[in-house]
PATOR-926507 format. One line per field, with one value per residue (C-alpha): residue number from 1; x, y, z; residue in one letter. Coordinates in nm, 2 decimals. Each point is the difference from the previous one (the first is absolute). Layout:
% PATOR-926507
num c(NUM / ...)
X c(X / ...)
Y c(Y / ...)
Z c(Z / ...)
residuo c(a / ...)
//
This chain:
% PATOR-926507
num c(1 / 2 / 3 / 4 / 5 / 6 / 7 / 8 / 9 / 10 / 11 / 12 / 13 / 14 / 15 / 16 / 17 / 18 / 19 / 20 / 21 / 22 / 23 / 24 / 25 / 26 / 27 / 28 / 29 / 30 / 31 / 32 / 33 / 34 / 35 / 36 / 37 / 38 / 39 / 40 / 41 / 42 / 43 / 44 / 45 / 46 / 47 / 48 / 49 / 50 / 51 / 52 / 53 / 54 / 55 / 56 / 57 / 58 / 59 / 60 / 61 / 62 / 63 / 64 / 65 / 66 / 67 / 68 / 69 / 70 / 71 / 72 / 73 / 74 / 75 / 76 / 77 / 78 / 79 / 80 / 81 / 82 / 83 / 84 / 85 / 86 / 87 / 88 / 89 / 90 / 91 / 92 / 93 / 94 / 95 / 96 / 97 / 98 / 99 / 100 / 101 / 102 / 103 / 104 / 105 / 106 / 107 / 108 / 109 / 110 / 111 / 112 / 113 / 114 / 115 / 116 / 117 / 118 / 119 / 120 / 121 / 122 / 123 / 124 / 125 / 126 / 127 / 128 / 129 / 130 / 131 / 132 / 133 / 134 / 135 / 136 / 137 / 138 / 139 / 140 / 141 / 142 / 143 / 144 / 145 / 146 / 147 / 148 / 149 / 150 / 151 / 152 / 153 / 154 / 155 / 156 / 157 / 158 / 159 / 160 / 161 / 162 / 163 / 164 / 165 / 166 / 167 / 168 / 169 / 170 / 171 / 172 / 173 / 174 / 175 / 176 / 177 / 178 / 179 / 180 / 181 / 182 / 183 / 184 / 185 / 186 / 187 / 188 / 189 / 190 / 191 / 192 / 193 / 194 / 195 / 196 / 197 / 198 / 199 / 200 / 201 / 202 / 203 / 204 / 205 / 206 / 207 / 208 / 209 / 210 / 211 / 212 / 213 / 214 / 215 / 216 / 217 / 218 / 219 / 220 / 221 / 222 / 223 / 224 / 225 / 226 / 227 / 228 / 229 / 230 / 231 / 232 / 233 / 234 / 235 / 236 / 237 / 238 / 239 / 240 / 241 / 242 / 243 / 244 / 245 / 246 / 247 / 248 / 249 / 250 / 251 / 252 / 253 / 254 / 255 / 256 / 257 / 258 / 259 / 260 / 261 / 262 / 263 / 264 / 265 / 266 / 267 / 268 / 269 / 270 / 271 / 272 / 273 / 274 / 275 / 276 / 277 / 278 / 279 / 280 / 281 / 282 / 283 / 284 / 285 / 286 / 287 / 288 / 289 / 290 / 291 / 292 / 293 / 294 / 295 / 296 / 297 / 298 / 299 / 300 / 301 / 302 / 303 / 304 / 305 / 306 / 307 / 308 / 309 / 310 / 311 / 312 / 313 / 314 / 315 / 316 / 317 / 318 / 319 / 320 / 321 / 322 / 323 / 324 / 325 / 326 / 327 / 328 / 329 / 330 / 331 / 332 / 333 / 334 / 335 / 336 / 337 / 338 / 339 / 340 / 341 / 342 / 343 / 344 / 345 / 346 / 347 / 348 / 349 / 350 / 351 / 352 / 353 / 354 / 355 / 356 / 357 / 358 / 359 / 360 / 361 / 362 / 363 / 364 / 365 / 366 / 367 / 368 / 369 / 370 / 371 / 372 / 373 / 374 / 375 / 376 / 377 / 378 / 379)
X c(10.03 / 0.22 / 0.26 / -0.31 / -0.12 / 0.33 / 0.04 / -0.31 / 0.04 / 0.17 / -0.26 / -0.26 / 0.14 / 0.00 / -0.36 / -0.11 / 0.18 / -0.06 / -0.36 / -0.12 / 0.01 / -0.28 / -0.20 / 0.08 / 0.01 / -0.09 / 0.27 / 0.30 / 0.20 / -0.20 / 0.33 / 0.03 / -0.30 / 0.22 / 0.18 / 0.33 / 0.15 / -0.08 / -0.12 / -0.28 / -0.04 / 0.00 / -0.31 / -0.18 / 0.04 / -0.15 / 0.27 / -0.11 / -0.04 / 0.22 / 0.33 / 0.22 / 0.37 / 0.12 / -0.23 / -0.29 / 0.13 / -0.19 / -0.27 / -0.06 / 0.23 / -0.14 / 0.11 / 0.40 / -0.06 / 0.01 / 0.34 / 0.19 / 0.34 / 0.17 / 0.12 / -0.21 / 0.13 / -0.25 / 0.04 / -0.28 / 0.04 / -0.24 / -0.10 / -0.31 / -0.15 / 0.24 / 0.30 / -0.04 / -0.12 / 0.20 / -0.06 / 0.26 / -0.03 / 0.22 / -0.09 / 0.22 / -0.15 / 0.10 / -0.12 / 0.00 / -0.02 / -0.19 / -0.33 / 0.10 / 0.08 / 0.06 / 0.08 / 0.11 / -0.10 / 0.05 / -0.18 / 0.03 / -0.22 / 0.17 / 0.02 / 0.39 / 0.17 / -0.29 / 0.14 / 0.04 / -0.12 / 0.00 / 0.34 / 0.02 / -0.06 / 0.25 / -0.05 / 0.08 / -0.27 / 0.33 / -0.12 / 0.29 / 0.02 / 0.34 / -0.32 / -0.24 / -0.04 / -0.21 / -0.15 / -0.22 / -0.34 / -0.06 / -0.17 / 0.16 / -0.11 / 0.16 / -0.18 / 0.13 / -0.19 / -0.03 / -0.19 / -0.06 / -0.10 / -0.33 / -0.10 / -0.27 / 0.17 / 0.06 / -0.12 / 0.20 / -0.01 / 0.23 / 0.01 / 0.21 / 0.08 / 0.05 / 0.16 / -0.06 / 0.19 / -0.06 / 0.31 / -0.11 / 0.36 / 0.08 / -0.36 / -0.16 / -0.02 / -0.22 / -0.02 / -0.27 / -0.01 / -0.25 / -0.10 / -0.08 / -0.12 / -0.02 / -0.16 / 0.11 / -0.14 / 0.08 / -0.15 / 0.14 / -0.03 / -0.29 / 0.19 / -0.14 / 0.09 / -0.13 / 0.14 / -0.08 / 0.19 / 0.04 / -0.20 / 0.10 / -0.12 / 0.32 / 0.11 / 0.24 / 0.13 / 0.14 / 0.21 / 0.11 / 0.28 / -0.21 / 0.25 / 0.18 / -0.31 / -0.20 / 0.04 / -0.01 / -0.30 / -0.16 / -0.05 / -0.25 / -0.25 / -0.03 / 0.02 / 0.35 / 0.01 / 0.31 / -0.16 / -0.24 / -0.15 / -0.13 / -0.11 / -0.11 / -0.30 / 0.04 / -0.06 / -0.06 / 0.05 / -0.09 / 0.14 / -0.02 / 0.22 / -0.03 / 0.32 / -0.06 / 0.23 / -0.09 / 0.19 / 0.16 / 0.21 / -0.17 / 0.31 / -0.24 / -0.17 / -0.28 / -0.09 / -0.27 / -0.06 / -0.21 / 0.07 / -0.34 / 0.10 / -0.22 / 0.05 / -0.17 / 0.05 / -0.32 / -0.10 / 0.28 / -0.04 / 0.05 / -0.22 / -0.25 / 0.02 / -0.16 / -0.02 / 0.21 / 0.12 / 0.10 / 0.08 / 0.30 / 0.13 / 0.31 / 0.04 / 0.28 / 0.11 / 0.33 / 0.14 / 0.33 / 0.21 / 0.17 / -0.02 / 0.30 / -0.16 / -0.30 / -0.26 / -0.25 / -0.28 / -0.27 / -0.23 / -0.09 / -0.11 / -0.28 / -0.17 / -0.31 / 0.09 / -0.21 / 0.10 / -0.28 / -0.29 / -0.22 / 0.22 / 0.18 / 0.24 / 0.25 / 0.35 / 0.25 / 0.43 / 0.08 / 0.33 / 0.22 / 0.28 / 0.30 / 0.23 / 0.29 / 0.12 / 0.32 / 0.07 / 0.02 / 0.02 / -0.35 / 0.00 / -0.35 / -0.15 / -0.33 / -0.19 / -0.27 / -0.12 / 0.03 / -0.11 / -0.39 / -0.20 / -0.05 / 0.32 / 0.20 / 0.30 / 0.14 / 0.29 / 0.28 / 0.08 / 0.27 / 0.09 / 0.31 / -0.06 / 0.29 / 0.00 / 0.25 / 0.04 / -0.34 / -0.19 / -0.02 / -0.38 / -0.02 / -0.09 / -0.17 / -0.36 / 0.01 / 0.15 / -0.18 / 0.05 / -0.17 / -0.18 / -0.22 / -0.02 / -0.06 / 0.13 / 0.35 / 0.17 / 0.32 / -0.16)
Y c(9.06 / -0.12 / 0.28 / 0.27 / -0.09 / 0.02 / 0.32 / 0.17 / -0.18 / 0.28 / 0.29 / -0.28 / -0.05 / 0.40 / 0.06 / -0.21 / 0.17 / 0.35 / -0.06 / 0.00 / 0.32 / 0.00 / -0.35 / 0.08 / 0.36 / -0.03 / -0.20 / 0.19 / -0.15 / -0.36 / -0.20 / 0.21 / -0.23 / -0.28 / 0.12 / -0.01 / -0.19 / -0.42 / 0.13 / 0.21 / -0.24 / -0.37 / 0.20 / 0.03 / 0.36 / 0.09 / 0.22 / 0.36 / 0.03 / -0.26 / 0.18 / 0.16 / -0.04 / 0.19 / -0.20 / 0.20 / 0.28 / -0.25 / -0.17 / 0.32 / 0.27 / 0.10 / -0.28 / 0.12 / 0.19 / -0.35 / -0.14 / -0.11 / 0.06 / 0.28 / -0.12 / -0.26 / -0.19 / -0.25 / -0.18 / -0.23 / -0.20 / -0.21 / -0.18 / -0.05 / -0.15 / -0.28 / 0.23 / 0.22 / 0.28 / 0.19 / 0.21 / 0.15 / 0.27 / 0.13 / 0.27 / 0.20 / 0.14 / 0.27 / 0.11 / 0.36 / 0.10 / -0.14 / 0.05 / -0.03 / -0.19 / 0.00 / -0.28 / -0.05 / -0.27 / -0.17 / -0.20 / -0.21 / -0.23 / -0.09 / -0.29 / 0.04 / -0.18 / 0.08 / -0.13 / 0.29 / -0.10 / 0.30 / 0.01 / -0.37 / 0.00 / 0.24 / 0.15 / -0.32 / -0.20 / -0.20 / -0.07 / 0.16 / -0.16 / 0.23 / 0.34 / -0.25 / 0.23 / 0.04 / 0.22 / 0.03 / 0.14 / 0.10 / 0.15 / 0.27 / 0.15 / 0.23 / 0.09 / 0.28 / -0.07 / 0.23 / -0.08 / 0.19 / -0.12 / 0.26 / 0.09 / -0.23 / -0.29 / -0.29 / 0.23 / 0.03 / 0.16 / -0.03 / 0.06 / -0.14 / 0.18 / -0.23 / 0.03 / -0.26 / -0.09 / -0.24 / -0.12 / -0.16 / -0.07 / 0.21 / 0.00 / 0.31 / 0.07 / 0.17 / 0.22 / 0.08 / 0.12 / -0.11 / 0.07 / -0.27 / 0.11 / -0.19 / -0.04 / -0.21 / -0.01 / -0.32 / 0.00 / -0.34 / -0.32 / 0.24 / 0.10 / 0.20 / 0.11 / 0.26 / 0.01 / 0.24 / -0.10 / 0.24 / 0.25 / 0.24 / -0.22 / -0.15 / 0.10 / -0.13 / 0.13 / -0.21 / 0.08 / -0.28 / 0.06 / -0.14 / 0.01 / -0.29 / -0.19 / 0.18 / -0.17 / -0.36 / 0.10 / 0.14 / -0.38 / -0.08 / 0.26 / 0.16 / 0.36 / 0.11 / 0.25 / 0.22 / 0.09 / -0.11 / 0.00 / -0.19 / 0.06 / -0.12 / 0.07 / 0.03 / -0.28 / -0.01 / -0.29 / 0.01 / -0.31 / -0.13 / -0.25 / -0.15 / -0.11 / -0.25 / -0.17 / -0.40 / -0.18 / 0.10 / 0.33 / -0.01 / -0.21 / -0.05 / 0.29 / -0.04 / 0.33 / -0.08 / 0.32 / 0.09 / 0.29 / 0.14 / 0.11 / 0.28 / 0.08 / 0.31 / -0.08 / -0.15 / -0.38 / -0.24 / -0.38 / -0.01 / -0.13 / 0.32 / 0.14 / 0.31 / 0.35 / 0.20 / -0.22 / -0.36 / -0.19 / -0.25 / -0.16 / -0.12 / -0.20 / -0.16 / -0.19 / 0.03 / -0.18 / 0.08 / -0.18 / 0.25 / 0.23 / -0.23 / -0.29 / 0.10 / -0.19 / 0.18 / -0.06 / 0.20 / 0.06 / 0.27 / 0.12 / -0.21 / -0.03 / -0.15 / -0.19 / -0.22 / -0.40 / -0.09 / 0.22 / -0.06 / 0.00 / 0.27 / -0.04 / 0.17 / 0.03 / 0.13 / 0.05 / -0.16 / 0.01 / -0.18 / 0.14 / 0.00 / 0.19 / 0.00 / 0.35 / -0.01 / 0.31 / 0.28 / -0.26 / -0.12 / -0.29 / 0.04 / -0.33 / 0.00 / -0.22 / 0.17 / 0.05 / 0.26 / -0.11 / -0.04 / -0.17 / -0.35 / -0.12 / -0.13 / 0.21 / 0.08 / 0.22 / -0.01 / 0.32 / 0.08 / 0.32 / 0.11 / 0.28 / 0.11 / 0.23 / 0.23 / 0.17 / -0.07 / 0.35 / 0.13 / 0.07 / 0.10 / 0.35 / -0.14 / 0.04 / -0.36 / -0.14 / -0.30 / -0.31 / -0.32 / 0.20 / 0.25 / 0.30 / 0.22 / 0.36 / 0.03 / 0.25 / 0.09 / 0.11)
Z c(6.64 / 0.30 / -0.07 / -0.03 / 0.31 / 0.16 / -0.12 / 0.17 / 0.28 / 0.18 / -0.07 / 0.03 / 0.35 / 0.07 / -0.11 / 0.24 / 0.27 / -0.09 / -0.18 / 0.40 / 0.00 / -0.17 / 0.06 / 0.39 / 0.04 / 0.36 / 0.12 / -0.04 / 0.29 / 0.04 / 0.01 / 0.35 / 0.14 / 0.01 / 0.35 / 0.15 / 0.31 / 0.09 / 0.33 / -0.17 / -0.30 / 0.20 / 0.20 / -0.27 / -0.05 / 0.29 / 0.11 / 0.06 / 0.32 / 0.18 / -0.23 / 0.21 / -0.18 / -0.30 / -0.23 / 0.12 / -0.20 / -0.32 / 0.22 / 0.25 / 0.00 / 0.38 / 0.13 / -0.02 / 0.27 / 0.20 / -0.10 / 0.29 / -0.16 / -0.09 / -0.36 / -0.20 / -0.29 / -0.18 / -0.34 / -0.20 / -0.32 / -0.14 / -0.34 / -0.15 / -0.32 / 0.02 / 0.05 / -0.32 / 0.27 / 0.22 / 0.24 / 0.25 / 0.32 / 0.21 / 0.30 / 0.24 / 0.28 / 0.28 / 0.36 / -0.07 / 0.38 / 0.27 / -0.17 / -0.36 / -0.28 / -0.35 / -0.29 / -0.32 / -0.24 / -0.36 / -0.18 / -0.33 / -0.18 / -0.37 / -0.29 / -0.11 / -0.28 / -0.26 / -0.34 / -0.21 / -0.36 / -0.21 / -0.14 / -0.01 / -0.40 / -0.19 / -0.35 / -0.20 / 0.15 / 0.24 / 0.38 / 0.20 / 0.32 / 0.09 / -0.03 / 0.29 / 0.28 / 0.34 / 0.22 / 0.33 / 0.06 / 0.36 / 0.24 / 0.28 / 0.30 / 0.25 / 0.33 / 0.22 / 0.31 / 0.36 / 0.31 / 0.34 / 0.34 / 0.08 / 0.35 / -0.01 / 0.21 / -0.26 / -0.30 / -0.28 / -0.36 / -0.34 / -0.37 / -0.29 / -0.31 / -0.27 / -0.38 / -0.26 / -0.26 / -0.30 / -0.24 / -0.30 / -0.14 / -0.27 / -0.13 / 0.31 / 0.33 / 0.22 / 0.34 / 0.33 / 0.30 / 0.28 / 0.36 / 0.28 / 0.32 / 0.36 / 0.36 / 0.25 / 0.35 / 0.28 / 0.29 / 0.24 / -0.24 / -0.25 / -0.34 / -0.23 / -0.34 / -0.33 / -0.30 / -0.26 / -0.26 / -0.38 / 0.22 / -0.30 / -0.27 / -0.16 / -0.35 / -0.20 / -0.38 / -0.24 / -0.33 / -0.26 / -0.26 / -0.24 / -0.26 / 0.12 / -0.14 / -0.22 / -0.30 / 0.17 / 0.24 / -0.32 / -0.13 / 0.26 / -0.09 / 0.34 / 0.09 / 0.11 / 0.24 / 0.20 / 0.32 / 0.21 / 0.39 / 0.27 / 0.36 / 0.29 / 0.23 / 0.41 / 0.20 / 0.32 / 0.28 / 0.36 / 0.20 / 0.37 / 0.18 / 0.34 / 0.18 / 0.25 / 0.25 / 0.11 / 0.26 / 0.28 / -0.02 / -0.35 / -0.17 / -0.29 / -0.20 / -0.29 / -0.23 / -0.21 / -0.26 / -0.23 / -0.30 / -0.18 / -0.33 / -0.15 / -0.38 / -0.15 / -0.40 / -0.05 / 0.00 / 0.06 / 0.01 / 0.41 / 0.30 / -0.03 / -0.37 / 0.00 / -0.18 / 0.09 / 0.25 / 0.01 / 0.35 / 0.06 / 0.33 / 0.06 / 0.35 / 0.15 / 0.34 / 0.14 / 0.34 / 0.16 / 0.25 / 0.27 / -0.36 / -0.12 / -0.23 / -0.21 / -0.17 / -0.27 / -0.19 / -0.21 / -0.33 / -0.23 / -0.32 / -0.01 / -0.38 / -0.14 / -0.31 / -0.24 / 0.05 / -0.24 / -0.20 / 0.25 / 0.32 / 0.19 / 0.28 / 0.19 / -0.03 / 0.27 / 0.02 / 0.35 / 0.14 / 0.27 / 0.16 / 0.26 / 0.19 / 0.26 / 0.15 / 0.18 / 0.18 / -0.26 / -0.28 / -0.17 / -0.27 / -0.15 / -0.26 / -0.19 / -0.21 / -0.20 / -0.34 / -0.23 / -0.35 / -0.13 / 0.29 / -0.03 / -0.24 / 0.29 / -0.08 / 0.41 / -0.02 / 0.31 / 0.18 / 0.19 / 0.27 / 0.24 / 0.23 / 0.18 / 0.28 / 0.15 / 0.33 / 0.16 / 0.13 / 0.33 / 0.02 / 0.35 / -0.11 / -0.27 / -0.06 / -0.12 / 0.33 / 0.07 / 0.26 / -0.11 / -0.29 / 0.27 / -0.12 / 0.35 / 0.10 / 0.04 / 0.29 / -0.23 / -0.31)
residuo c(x / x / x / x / x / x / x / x / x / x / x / x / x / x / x / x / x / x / x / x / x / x / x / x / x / x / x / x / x / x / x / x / x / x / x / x / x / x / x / x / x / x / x / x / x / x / x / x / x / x / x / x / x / x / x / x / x / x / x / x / x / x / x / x / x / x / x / x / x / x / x / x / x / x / x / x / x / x / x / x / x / x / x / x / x / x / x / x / x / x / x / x / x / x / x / x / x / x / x / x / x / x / x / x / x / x / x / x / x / x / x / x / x / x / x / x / x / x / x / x / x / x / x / x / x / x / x / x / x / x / x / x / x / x / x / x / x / x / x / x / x / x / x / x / x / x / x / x / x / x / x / x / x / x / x / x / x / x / x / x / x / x / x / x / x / x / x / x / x / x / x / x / x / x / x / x / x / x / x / x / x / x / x / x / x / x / x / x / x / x / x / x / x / x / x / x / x / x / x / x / x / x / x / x / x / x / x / x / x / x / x / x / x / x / x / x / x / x / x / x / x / x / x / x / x / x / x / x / x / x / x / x / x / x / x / x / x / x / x / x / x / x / x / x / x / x / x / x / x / x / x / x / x / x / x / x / x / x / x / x / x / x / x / x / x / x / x / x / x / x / x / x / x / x / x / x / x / x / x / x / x / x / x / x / x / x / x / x / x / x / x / x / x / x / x / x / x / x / x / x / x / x / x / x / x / x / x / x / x / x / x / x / x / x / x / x / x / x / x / x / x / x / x / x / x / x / x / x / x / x / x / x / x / x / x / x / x / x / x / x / x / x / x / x / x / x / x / x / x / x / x / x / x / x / x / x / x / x / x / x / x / x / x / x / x / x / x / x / x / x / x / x / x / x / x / x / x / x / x)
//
């Protein structure tokens, strides 16, 4: 019985992954929800209107249009679910003109080393270690972002094309294409953001060479398919942010933020659950010193869960994070949670943003001095 199980413990493993398609049709790109960048994540999420590096090409590709340095390089890694998770990005960002600016961004959420069972038994009944081997299921995402300055004083607009990609070791894989759209507008310490995220409703199309594990996945009695699809409904998310200087010469700055997240697929288990559309917040404080040492904190996803038959409560992923920018150089920490609400399991991310040349925005329609957004004579 041990050996059986062993056996079908590989196509076991992949029915689970790929049977979403059909148990969660709707949520073709969920894993996407998790976010990129400490800064945005040890805020809570709150993010899409206070972005203005190359990670707004995820959070709020508008806000490119705001990056005050020619080149941007940033880099993430994090684990979750007690390191078995992991999900890498990397962006690269460029001022394309005064007024412009475009970016280009990977993403990758995987399980690697999967044991491999299926050949592990030859012919004769012998377990053949030497025939033990393993592959990765994972997750990939690749954003081409642009943003432009419009003549609106501190208005701004952007869009990301993005294609998915799903590996499923030797067992499938699957491809989509998607469309995000932006808004960005600041206005002295005011930010605001829109998001319109899989504006085209995401797709993505699987195919499984089934006969890697016909015969094996044939012993569990369920249906084996070879191709497959998912999608993913738009959501939208308007955000403010307030930017506001204490102290003299305003040394200290706090930016509290708050992200509505609007989802059209139907009920959802969220703040406001509703048909088609369910309500979530995500809020988030940050406080800057001279914009050099940063100090975060936020909550989101919040989730009503049963702790006994008769009593509900709510749930919540907080997070707590830090930051010191030096010059052109940003070292980004976050503390959050990215497993089931309530198990405890806090995962550490990690971000470097490195800068290079910084832009000369004097005939740029996002000059600013001390973040006021007035009418500039060399435009």
């Amino acid at each position: 019985m041990r050996i059986f199980f062993r056996r079908i413990s590989v196509p076991l493993y992949f029915a689970i992954s790929a049977g979403s398609a059909f148990s969660q049709v709707k949520y073709a790109n969920a894993w996407l929800d998790l976010g990129t960048h400490a800064r945005a994540l040890g805020n809570g999420g709150a993010y899409t209107a206070a972005c203005e590096d190359v990670s707004a090409a995820y959070w709020n590709p508008a806000g490119l249009a705001f990056m005050k340095e020619k080149v941007q390089l940033s880099l993430m890694h994090n684990e979750h679910f007690g390191g078995i998770v992991k999900f890498d990005y990397g962006g690269l960002g460029l001022r394309l003109g005064n007024n412009g600016a475009g970016a280009f961004s990977v993403l990758r959420q995987g399980v690697d080393n999967i044991p491999n069972t299926l050949e592990l038994i030859d012919k004769d009944g012998q377990i053949r270690y030497d025939r033990l081997t393993s592959f990765s299921v994972a997750d990939y995402a690749f954003l081409a972002s642009y943003a432009h300055l419009l003549p609106v004083e501190g208005l701004s607009v952007g869009g990301t094309a993005k294609v998915l990609y799903r590996s499923i070791g030797p067992f499938g894989s699957g491809w989509g294409i998607g469309l995000d759209a932006g808004l960005r507008y600041v206005r002295e310490g005011l930010l605001c953001g829109l998001a319109l995220r899989d504006i085209s409703t995401t797709h993505i199309y699987f195919s499984y060479n089934t006969a890697l594990f016909r015969e094996v996945f044939a012993l569990t009695g369920n249906e084996i398919i070879s191709r497959s699809s998912e999608m993913a409904l738009p959501k939208i998310v308007p955000s403010v942010a307030y930017r506001v200087g204490i102290g003299a010469e305003d040394p200290v700055h706090i930016t509290p933020a708050l992200d509505v997240v609007l989802t059209t697929d139907g009920r959802r288990n969220t703040l406001v659950s509703g048909r088609p559309v369910s309500m979530d917040l995500n809020v988030g404080l940050e406080a800057d010193y001279k914009n050099i040492v940063f100090i975060r904190g936020g909550v989101g996803r919040f989730q009503r869960v049963m702790e006994t038959p008769e009593k509900k409560a709510w749930l919540m992923r907080p997070s707590v994070g830090m930051g010191l920018r030096i010059k052109t150089v940003s070292v980004d920490y976050a503390l959050t949670n990215f497993a089931q609400q309530g198990n405890g399991l806090f995962s550490h991310v990690v971000s470097l943003t490195l800068g290079f040349k910084a832009v000369d925005q004097t005939n740029s329609r996002s000059s600013r001095k001390k973040n006021d957004f007035r009418p500039m004579r060399n435009r």
